[in-house]
MMTF fields as JSON, N, C-alpha, C and O atoms, coordinates in Angstrom:
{
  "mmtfVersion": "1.0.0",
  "mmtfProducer": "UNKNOWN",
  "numBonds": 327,
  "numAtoms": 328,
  "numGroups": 82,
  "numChains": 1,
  "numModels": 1,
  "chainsPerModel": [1],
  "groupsPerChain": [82],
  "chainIdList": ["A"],
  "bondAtomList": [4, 2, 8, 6, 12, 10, 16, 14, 20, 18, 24, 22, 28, 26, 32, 30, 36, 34, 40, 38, 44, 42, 48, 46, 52, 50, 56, 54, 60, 58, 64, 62, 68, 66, 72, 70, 76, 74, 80, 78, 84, 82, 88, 86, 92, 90, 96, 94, 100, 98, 104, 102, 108, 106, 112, 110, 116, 114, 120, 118, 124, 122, 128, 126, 132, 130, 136, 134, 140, 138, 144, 142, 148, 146, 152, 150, 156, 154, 160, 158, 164, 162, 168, 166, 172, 170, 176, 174, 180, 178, 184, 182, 188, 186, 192, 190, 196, 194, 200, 198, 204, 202, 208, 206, 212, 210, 216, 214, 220, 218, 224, 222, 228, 226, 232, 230, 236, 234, 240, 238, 244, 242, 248, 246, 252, 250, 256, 254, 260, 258, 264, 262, 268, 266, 272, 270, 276, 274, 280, 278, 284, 282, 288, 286, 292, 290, 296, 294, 300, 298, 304, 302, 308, 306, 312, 310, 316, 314, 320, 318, 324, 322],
  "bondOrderList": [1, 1, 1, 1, 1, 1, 1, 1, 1, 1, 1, 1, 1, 1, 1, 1, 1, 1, 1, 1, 1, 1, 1, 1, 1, 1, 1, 1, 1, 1, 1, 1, 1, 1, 1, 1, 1, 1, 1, 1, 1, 1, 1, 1, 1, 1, 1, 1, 1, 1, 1, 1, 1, 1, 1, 1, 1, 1, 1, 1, 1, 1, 1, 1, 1, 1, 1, 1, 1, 1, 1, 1, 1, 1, 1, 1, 1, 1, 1, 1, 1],
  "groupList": [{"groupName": "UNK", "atomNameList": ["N", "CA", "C", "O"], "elementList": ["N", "C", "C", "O"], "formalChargeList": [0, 0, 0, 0], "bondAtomList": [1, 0, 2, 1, 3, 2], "bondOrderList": [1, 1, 2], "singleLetterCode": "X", "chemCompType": "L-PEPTIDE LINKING"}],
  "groupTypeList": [0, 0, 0, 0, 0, 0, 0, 0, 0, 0, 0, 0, 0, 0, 0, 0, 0, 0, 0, 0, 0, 0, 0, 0, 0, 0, 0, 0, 0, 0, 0, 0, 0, 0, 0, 0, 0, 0, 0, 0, 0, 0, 0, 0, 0, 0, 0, 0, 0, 0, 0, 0, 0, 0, 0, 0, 0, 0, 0, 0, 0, 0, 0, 0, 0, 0, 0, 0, 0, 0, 0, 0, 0, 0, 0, 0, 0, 0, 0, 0, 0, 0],
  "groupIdList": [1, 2, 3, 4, 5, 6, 7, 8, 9, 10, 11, 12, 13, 14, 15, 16, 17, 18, 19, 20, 21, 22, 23, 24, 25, 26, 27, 28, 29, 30, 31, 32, 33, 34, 35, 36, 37, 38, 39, 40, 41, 42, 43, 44, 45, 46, 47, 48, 49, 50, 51, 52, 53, 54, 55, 56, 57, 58, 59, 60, 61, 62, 63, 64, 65, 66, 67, 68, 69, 70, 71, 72, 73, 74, 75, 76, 77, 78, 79, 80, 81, 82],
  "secStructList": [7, 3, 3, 3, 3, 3, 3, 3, 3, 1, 1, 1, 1, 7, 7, 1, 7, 4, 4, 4, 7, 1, 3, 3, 3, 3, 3, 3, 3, 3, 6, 6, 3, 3, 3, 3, 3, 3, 7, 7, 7, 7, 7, 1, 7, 7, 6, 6, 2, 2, 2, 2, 2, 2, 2, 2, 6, 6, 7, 7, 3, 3, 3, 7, 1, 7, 7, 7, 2, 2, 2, 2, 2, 2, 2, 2, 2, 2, 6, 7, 5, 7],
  "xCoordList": [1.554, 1.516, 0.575, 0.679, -0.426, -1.358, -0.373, 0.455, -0.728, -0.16, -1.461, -2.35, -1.448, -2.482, -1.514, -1.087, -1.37, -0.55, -0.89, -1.245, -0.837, -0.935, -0.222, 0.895, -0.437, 0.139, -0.419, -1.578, -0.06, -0.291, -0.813, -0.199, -1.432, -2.146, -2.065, -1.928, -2.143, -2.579, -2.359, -1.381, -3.933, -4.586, -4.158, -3.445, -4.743, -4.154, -2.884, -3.005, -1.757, -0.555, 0.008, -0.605, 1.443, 2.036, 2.631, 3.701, 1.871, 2.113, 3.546, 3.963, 4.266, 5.521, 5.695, 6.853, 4.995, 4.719, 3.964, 3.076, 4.519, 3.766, 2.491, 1.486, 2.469, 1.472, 0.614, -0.267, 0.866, 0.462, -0.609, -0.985, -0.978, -1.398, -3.142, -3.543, -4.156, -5.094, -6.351, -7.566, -5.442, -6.216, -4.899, -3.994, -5.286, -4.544, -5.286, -6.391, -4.41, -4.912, -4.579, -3.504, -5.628, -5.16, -5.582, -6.609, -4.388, -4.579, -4.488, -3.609, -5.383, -5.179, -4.812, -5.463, -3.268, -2.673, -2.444, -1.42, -2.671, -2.036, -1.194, -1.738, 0.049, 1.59, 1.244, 1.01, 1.29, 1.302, -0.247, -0.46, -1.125, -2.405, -2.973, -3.157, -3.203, -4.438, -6.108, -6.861, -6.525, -7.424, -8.638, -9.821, -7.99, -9.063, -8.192, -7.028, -9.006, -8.448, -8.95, -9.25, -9.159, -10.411, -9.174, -7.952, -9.898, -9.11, -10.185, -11.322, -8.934, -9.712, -9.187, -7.974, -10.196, -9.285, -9.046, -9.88, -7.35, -6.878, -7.73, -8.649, -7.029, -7.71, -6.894, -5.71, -7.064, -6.75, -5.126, -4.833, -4.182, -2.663, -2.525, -2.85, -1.975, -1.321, -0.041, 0.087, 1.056, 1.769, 2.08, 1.912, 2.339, 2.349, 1.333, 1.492, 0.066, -1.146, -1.517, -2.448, -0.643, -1.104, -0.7, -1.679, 0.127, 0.992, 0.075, -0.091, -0.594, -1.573, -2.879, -3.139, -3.329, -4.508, -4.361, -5.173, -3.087, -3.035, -3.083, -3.828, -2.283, -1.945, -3.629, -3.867, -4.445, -5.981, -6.742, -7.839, -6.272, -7.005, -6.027, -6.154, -5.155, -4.601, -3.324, -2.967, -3.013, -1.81, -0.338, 0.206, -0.209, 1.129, 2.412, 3.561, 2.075, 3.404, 2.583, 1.381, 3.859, 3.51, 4.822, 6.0, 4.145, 4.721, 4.498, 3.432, 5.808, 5.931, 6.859, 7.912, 6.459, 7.38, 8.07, 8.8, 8.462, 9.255, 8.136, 6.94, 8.977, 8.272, 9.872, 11.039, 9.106, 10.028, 11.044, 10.82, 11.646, 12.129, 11.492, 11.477, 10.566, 9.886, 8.993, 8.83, 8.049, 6.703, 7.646, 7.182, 9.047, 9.876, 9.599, 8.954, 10.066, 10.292, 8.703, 8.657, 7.424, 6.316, 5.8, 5.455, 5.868, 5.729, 6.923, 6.263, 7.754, 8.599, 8.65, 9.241, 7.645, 7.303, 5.969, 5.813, 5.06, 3.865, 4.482, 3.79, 5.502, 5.67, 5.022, 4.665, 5.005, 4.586, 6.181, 7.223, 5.403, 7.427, 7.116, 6.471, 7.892, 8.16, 9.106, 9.309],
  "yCoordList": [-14.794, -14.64, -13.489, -12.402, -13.743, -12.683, -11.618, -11.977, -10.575, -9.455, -8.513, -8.173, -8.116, -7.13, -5.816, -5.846, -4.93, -3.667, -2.329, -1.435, -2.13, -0.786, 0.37, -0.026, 1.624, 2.9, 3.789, 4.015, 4.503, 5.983, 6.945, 7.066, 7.385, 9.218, 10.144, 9.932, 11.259, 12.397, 13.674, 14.341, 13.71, 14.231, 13.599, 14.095, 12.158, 11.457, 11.197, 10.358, 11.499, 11.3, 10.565, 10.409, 9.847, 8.968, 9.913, 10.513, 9.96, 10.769, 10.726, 9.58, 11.575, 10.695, 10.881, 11.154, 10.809, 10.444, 9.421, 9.625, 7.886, 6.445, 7.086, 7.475, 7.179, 7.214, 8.395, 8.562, 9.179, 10.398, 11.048, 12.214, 9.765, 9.253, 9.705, 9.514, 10.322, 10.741, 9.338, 9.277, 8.402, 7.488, 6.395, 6.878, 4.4, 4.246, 3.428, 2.918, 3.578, 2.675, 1.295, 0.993, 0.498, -0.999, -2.066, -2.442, -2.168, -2.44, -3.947, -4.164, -5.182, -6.415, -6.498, -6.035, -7.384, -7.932, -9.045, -9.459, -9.639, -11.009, -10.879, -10.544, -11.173, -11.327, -9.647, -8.858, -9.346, -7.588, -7.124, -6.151, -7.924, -7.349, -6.795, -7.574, -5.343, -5.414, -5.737, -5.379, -6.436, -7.164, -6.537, -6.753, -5.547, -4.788, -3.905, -4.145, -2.459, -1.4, -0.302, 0.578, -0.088, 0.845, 1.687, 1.536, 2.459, 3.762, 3.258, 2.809, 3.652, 3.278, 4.224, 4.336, 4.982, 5.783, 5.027, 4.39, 5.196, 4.807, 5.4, 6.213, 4.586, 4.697, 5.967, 5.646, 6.906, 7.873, 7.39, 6.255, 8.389, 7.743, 7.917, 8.939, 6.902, 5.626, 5.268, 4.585, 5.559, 5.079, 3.124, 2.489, 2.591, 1.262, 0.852, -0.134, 1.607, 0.776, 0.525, -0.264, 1.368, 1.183, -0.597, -1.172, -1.178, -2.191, -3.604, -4.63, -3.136, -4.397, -3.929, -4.705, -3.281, -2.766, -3.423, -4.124, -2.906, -3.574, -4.569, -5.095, -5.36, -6.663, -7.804, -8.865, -6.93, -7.734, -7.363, -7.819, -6.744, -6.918, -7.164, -6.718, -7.855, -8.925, -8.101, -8.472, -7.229, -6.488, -7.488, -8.013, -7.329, -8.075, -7.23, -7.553, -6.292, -5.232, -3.891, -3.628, -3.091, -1.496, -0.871, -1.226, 0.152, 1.305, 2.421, 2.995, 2.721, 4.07, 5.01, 4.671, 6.629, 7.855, 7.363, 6.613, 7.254, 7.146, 6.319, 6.032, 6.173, 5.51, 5.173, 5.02, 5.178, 4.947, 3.547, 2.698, 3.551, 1.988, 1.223, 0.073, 1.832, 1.086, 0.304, -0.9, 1.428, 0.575, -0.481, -1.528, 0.017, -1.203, -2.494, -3.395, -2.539, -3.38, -4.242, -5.459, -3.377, -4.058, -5.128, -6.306, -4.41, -4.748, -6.434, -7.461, -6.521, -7.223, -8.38, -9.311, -8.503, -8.852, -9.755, -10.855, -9.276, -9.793, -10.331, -10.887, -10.207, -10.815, -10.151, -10.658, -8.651, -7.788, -6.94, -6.529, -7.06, -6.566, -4.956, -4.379, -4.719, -2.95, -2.275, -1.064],
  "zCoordList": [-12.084, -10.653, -10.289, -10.857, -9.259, -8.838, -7.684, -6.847, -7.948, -7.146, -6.624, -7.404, -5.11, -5.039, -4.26, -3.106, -5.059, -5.163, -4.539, -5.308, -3.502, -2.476, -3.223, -3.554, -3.607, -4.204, -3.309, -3.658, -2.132, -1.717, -2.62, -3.681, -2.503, -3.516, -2.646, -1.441, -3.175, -2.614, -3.524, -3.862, -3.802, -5.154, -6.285, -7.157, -6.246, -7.329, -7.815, -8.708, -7.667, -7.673, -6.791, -5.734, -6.985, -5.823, -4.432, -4.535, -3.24, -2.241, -1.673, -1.5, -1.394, -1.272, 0.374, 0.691, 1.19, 2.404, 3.064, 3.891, 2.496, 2.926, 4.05, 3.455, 5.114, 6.462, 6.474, 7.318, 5.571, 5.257, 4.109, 3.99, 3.257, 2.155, 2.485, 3.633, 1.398, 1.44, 0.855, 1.039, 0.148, 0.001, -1.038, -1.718, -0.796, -1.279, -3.124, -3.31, -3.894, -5.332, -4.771, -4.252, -4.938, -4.73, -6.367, -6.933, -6.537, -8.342, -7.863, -7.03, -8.325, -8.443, -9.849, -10.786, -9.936, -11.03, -11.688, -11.145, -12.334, -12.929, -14.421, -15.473, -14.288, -14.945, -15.125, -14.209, -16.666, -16.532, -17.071, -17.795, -16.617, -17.043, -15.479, -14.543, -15.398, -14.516, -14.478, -15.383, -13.337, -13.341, -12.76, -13.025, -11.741, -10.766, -10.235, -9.916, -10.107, -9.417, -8.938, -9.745, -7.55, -6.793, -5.698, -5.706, -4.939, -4.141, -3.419, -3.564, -2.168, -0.802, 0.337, 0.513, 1.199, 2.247, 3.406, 4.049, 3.711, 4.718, 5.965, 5.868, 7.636, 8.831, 9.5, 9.601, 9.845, 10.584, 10.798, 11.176, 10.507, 11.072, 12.075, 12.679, 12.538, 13.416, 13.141, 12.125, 13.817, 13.874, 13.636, 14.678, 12.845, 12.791, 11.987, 11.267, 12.005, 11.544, 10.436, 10.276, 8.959, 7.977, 7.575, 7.1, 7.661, 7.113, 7.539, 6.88, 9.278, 9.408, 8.438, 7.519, 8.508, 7.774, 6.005, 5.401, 5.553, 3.907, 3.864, 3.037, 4.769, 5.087, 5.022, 4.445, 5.893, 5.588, 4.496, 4.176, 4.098, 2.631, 1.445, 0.304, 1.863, 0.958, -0.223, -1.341, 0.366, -0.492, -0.059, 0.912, -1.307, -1.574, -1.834, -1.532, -2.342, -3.083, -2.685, -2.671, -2.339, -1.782, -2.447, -2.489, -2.92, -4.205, -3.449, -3.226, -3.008, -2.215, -2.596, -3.135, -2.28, -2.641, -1.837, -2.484, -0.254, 0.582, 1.874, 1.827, 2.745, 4.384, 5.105, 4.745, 6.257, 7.689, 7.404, 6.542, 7.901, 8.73, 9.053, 8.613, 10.205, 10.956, 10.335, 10.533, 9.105, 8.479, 7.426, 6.974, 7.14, 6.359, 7.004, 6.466, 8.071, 9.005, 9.02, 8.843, 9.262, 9.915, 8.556, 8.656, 7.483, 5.413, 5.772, 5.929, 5.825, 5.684, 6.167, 5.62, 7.942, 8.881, 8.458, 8.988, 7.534, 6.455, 5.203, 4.35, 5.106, 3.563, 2.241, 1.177, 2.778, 1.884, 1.457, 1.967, 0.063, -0.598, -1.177, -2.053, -0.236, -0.317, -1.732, -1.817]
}
């Protein structure tokens, strides 16, 4: 099964503030091999906006220190599994 996997950083490590994040790892997976994996900086925070933003570039799974409810809620709403 292909997976494309959102991870928060900040200074390379898992940031543990989802919206707060300095840039995210987006690892493309298939079963447990990774296939592709680049860092990308998020859009200025926004309340709400990270979850549509992953969402178009095709993230499937988000690996977070912590996040809101709310961005629970927006992830969940895409069929992106938190």
């Amino acid at each position: 099964m292909k997976k494309k996997i959102a991870i928060p950083l900040e200074e390379g490590i898992l940031c543990s503030h989802f919206g707060h994040c300095q840039q995210f790892a987006i690892i493309d997976a298939e079963g447990k091999e990774i296939t592709f994996e680049t860092l990308v900086t998020p859009p200025p925070h926004e309340p709400g906006l990270l979850p549509g933003w992953l969402a178009e570039k095709g993230v499937t799974d988000v690996i977070a220190g912590g996040m809101g409810q709310r961005a629970i809620n927006l992830f969940n709403e895409r069929k992106i599994n938190v």
